[in-house]
C-alpha positions as CSV (number, residue, x, y, z in Angstrom):
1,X,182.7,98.1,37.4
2,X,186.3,98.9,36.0
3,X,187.5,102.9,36.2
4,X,190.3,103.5,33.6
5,X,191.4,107.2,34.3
6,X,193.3,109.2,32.0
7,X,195.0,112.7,30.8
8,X,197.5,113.5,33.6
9,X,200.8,114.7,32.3
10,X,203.4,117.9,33.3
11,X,201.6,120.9,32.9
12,X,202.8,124.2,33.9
13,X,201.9,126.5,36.8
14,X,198.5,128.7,35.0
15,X,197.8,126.1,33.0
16,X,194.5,124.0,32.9
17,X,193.9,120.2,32.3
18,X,191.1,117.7,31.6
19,X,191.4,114.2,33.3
20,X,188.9,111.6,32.0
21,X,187.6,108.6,34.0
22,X,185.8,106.1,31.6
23,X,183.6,103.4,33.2
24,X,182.9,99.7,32.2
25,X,181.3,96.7,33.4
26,X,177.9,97.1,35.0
27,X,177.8,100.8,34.6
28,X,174.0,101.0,35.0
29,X,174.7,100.6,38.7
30,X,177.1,103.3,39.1
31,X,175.6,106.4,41.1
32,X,177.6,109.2,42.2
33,X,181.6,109.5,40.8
34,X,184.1,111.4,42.6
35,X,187.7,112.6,42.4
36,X,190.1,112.7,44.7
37,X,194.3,113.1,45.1
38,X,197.1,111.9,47.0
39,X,200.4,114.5,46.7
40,X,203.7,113.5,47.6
41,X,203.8,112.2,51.7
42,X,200.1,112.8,51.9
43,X,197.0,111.5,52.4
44,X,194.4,111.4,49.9
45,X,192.2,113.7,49.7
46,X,188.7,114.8,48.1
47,X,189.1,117.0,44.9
48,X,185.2,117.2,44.0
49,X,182.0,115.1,43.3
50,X,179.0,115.1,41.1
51,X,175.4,112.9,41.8
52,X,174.3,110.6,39.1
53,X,172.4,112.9,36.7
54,X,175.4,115.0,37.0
55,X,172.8,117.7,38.7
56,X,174.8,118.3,41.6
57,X,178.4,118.9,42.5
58,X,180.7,119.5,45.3
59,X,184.3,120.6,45.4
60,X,186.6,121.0,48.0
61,X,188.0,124.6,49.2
62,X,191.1,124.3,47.5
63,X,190.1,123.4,44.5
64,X,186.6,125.4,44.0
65,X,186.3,128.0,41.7
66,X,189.5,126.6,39.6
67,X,188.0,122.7,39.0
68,X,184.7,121.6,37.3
69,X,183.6,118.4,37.7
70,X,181.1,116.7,34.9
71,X,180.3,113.8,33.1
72,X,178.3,112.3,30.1
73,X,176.4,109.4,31.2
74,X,176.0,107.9,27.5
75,X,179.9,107.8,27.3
76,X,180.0,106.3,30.8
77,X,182.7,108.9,31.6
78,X,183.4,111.7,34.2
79,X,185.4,114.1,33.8
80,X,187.7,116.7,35.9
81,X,188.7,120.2,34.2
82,X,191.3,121.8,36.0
83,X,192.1,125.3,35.3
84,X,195.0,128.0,36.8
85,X,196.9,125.0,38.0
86,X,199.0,125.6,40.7
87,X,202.2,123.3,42.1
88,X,200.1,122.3,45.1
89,X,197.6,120.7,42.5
90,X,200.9,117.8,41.9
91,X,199.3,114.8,42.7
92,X,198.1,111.5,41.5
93,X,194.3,112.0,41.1
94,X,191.9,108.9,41.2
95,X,188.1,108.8,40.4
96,X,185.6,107.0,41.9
97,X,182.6,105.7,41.8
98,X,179.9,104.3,44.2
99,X,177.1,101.6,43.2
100,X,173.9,103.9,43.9
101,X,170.4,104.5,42.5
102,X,170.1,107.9,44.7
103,X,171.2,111.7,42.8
104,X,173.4,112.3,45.6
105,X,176.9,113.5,45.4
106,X,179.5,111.7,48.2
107,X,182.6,113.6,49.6
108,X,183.6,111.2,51.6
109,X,186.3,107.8,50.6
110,X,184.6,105.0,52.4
111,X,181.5,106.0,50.7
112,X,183.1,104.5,47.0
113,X,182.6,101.2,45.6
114,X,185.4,101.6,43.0
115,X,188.4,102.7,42.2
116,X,190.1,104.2,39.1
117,X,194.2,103.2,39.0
118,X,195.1,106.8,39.2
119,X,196.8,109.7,36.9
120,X,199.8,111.6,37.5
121,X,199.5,115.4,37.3
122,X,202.8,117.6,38.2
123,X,202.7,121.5,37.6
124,X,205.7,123.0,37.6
125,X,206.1,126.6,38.8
């Protein structure tokens, strides 16, 4: 399974965003997809998570309420819609994806099989 992310850019403090993570290979396989971000001198961190029917979704603290998380299984894509950006959202933002047959969502890194090569979202204030 290859994840080709896309749609960072500069964006500006308010504004809103939609990355797109577009799946190939052996896509059958692939279960619950995920999102997550590494900011300048930090970890990486979870951003949010949806099971494979795209049924269920989880999101961390900072980002619920501003992020939705979705994805269209016959385009083999997830997606991440970020709205009222703020300059703690700067980051490079990855997607995920974990070889699964379950409708679970997973929050946690170790838990993914594969890994997109990242987009680069700065908001300025």
């Amino acid at each position: 399974v290859q994840l080709q992310a896309s749609g960072g850019g500069l964006v500006q403090a308010g504004d809103s965003r939609r990355l797109s993570c577009a799946a190939s290979g052996r896509t059958f396989s692939i279960g619950g997809m995920g999102w997550f971000r590494q900011a300048p001198g930090k970890e990486r961190e979870f951003a949010a998570a949806i099971s494979r029917s795209g049924t269920s979704t989880s999101y961390a603290h900072s980002v619920k309420g501003r992020f939705t998380i979705s994805r269209d299984n016959a385009k083999n894509t997830v997606y991440l819609r970020m709205d009222s950006l703020k300059p703690e959202d700067t980051a490079v933002y990855y997607c995920a994806a974990r070889t699964d047959y379950s409708d679970r969502y997973y929050s946690l890194e170790e838990q993914y099989d594969y890994w997109g090569q990242g987009t680069q979202v700065t908001v300025s204030s």
